[in-house]
C-alpha positions in Angstrom: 12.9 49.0 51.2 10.2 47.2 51.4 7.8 50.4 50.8 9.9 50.6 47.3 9.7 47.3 45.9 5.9 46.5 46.5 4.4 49.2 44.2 7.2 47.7 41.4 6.4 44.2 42.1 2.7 45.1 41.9 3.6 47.0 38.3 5.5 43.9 37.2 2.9 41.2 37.9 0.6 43.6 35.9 2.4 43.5 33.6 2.9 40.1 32.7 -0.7 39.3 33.7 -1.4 41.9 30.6 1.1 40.2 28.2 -0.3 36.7 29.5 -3.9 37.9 28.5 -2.8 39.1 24.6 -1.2 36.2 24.0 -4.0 34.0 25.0 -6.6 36.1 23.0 -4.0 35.8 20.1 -3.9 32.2 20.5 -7.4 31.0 21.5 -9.3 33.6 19.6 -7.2 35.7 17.1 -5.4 33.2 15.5 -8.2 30.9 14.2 -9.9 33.6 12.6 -6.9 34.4 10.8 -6.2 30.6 9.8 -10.0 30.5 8.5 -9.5 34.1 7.2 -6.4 32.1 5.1 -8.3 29.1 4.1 -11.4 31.0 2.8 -8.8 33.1 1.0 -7.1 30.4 -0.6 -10.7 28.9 -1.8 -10.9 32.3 -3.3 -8.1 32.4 -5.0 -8.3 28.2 -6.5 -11.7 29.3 -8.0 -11.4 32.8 -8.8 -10.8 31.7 -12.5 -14.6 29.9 -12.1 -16.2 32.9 -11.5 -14.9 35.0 -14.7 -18.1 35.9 -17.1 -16.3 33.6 -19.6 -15.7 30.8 -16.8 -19.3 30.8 -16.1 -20.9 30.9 -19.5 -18.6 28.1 -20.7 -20.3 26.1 -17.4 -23.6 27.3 -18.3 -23.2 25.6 -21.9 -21.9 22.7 -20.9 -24.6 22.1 -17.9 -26.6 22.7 -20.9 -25.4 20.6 -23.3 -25.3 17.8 -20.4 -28.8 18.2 -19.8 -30.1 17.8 -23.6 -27.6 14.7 -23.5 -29.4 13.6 -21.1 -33.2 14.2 -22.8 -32.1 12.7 -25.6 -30.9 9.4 -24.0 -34.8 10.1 -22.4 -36.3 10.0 -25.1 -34.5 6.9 -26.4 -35.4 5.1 -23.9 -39.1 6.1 -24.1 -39.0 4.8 -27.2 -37.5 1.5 -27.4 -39.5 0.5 -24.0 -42.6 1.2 -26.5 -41.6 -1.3 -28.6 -40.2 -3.6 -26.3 -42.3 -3.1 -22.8 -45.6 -4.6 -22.3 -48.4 -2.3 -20.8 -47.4 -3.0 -17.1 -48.9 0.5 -15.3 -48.7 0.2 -11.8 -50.2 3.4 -10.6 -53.2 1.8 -10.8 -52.8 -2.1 -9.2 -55.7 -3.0 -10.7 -55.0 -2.6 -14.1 -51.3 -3.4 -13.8 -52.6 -7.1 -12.2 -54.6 -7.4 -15.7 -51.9 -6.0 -17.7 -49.6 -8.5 -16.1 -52.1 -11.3 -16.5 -52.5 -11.0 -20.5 -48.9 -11.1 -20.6 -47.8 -13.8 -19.0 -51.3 -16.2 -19.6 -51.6 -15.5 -23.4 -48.9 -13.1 -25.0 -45.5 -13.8 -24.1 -45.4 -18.0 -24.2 -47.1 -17.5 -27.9 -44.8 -14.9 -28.5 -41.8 -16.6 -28.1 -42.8 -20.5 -29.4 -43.6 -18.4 -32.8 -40.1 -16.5 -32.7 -37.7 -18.9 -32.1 -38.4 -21.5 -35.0 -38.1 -18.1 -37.2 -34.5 -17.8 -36.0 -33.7 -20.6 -38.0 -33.0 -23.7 -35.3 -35.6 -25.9 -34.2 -36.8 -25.2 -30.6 -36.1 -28.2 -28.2 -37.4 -27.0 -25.3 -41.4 -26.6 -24.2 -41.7 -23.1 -23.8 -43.5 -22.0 -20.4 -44.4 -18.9 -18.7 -45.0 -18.2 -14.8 -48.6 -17.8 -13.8 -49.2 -14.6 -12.6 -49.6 -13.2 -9.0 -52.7 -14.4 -7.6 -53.3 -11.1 -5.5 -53.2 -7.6 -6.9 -51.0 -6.2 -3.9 -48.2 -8.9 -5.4 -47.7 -6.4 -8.0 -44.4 -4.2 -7.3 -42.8 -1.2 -8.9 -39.6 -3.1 -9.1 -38.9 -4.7 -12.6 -40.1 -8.1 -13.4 -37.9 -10.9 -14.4 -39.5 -13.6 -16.2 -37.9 -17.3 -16.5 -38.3 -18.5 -20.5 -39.0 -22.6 -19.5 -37.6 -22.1 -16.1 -35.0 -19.8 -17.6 -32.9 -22.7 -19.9 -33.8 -23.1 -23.4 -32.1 -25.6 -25.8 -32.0 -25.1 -29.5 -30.6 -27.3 -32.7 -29.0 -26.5 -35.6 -26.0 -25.8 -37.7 -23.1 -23.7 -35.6 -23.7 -20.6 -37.9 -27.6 -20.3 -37.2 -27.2 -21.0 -33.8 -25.0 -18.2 -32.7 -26.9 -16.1 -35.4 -30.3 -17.0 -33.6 -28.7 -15.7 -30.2 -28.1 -12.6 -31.7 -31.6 -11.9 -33.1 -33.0 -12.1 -29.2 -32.0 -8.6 -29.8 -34.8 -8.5 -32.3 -37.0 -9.6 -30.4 -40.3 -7.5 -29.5 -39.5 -8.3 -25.6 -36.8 -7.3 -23.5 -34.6 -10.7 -23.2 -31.7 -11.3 -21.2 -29.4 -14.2 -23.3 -26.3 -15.9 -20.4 -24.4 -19.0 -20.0 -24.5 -20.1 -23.7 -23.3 -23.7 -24.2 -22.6 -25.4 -27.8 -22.3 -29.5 -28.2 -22.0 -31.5 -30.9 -20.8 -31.2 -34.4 -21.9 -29.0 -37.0 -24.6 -28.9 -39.0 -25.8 -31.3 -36.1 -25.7 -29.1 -32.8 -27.5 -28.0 -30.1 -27.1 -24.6 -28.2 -28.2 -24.2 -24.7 -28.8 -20.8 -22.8 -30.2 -19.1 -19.8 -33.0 -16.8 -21.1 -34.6 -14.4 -19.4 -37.5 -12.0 -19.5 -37.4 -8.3 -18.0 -40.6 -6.2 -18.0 -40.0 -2.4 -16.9 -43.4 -1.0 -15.2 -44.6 1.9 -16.4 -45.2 4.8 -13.8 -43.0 3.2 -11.3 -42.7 6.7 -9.2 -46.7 6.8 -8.9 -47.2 3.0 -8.1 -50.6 2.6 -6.4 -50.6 1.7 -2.3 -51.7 -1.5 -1.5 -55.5 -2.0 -1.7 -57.5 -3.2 1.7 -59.5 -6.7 2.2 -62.4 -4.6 1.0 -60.7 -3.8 -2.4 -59.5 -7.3 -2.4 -62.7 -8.5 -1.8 -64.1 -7.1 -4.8 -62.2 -9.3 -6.9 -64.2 -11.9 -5.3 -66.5 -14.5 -7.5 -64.8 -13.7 -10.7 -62.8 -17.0 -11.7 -62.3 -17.8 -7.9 -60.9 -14.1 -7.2 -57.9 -15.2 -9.3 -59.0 -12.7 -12.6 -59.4 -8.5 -11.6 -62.5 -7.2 -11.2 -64.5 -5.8 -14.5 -63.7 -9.7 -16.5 -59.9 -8.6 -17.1 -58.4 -11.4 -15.6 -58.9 -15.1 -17.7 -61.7 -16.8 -15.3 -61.4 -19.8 -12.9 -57.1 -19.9 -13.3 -54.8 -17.7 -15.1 -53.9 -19.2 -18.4 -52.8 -22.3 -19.9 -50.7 -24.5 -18.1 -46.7 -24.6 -17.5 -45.2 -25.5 -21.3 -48.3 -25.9 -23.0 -47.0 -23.2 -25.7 -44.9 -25.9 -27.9 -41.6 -26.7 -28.4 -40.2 -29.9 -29.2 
C-alpha cells in the first residue's frame, strides 16, 4: 500500500505546489501589470480626442493667442512704467544709488507739492520725502515704497474737488498708492485725509548687481562724507533737503 500511495502523494503535492506558484505570479506580478496596462489604457482613451490633428491645432492657436495676450499686456506695461517709473536700474548699484538719490532728494517732494494744489484743494500737509540709503549695497531689486509725509496727507476743499483730487492721483506722473480716505466737515468747508503712498519698480530687477566689497565702497569715500556715489552723482555732504522742506501748508 504504502508503495502505491507515495508516488500519488508525491504527484499531488506537485501539483498544488504548481497551482500555488501560478497563482502567486498572477497575483504579485501578472496582475499589476494588467491594472497599469488598464490605467494607461483608460488615459488613452480620456485624451484620445486631444491628440486628433484638429484637437491639436485648435491648442496650438490658442497657446498662441495666449502668448500674444500675454505680449501685449508686456508691452503695456513697458509702457506706462516709462511714464510713470523713475530711472531706478539696479544692474548696476552704482547708478541705481544715484538714480535713487535724484529721486527722492530733488524730484519727487517737488513733484508732488506742485501737483496737489493743481488738483484743486489746498495741500495741508508739509510734503516730505525719505532720505535715501546711505550705502549703495542698501539698494534691492525688490520694489520701493515711498511714504508721501510719513505716508498721511491732509487736503481742503469743497466735497466734489476733494474726491475728484483723489481720483487724479491716477494722473499723476508717479506710481501712487491712495488708502484709508477720511472726509470731515461740511461742504465747501472740508478736509480729506489719506494714506499715500509711493511705489517705484526697478528696472532690470533679474540682472540686479551683487553687492560691491569695502574696496568698492571705499571709493565712494571723500565725496560729501561718502554719502553721494562716486563720479559727483550723489548731492555732496547729505542727501537733499530736509524732511518737509517741499511746502505745504
Amino acid at each position: 500500500m504504502g508503495r502505491f500511495f507515495k508516488p500519488v502523494v508525491v504527484i499531488v503535492l506537485g501539483t498544488l505546489l504548481c497551482l500555488a506558484a501560478v497563482i502567486l505570479i498572477s497575483v504579485m506580478l501578472i496582475k499589476p501589470q494588467l491594472e497599469q496596462l488598464d490605467e494607461q489604457n483608460g488615459i488613452i482613451a480620456a485624451n484620445a480626442p486631444d491628440a486628433t490633428p484638429a484637437a491639436q491645432n485648435a491648442a496650438k492657436q490658442a497657446k498662441d493667442k495666449a502668448t500674444a495676450d500675454a505680449q501685449v499686456v508686456y508691452n503695456q506695461w513697458d509702457s506706462t512704467s516709462k511714464a510713470i517709473m523713475p530711472p531706478f536700474d539696479v544692474s548696476k548699484r552704482y547708478v541705481a544709488w544715484g538714480q535713487l538719490a535724484q529721486e527722492l532728494s530733488y524730484n519727487l517732494g517737488p513733484m508732488i507739492s506742485r501737483y496737489v494744489p493743481q488738483t484743486g484743494v489746498t495741500l495741508m500737509t508739509a510734503i516730505s520725502i525719505q532720505a535715501p540709503p546711505n550705502s549703495p549695497n542698501a539698494i534691492t531689486a525688490a520694489p520701493m515704497i515711498i511714504p508721501i509725509a510719513g505716508g498721511h496727507l491732509t487736503v481742503g476743499g469743497d466735497f466734489r474737488t476733494l474726491l475728484d483730487s483723489v481720483v487724479k492721483w491716477n494722473s499723476f506722473n508717479r506710481l501712487v498708492l491712495i488708502d484709508n480716505l477720511a472726509l470731515t466737515g461740511n461742504s465747501p468747508y472740508m478736509t480729506a485725509s489719506y494714506d499715500a503712498r509711493v511705489i517705484i519698480f526697478p528696472q532690470n530687477d533679474t540682472k540686479a548687481e551683487g553687492t560691491i566689497g569695502k574696496a568698492g565702497a571705499g571709493a565712494a569715500g571723500g565725496l560729501g562724507g561718502g554719502i553721494g556715489p562716486p563720479g559727483g552723482i550723489g548731492p555732496p555732504g547729505g542727501i537733499g533737503p530736509p524732511m518737509g522742506a517741499y511746502g505745504g501748508r
